[in-house]
C-alpha positions in Angstrom: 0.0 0.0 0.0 1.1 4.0 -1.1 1.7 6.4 1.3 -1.5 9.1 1.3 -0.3 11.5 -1.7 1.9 9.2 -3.7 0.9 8.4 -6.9 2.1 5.2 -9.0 3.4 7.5 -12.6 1.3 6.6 -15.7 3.0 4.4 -17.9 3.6 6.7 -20.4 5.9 8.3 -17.8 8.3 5.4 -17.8 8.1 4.8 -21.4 9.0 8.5 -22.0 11.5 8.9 -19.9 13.0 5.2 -21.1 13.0 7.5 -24.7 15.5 10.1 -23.4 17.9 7.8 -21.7 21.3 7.2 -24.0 22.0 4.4 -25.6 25.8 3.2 -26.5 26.3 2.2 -30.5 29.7 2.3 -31.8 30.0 4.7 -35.6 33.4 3.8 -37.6 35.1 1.6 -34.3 34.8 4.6 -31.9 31.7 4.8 -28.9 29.2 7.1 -29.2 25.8 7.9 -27.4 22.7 8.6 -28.8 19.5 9.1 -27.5 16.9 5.5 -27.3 14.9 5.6 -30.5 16.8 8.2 -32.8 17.1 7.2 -36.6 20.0 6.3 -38.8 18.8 9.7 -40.2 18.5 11.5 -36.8 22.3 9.8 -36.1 23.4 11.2 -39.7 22.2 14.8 -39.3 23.9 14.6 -36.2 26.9 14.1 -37.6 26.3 17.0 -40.0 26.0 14.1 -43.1 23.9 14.8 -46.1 21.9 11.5 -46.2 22.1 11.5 -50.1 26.2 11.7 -50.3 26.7 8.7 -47.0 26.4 4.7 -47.2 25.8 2.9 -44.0 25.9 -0.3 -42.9 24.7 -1.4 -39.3 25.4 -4.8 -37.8 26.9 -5.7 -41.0 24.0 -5.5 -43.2 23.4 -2.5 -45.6 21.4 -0.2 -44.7 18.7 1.3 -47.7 18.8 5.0 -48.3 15.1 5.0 -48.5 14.6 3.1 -44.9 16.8 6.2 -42.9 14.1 7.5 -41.4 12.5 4.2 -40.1 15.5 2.7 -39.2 15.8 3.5 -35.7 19.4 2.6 -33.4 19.3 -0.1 -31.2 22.0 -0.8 -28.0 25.2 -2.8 -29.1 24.2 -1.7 -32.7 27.8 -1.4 -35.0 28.0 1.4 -38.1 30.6 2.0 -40.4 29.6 5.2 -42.5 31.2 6.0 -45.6 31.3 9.9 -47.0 31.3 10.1 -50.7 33.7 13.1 -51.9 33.9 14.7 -54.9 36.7 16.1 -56.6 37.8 16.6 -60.1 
């Protein structure tokens, strides 16, 4: 039984807060934080990468240019990014 005045939270509460908290992914072998349930998009801009100019592959597996958006970053997840460059 609660103490008079305290209040279980709602359960969006804890799912909202479980949002914010960090999670650890590793970009190109070096740690890095991001926030639970940003986007290989979200992680790209970021990074200050133009999604139409990068490649990335997470976990091994390429990841579709189209699905950036959708994809989001889970704990443990590994991504190698590649930059294209232009020159002439």
């Amino acid at each position: 039984m609660r103490p008079p005045g305290l209040r279980r939270p709602p359960r969006f509460a804890t799912f909202a807060a479980s949002m914010t908290q960090p999670i650890a992914i590793t970009v190109n072998g070096e740690s890095r934080d991001v926030a639970a349930g940003d986007t290989v998009a979200a992680l790209l801009r970021a990074i200050g990468l133009d999604t139409r100019k990068v490649a990335v592959e997470r976990n091994e597996e390429i990841v579709p240019r189209s699905t950036y958006d959708s994809v989001a970053l889970a704990p443990g997840d590994r991504l190698e990014i590649v930059h294209f460059i232009g020159g002439g």
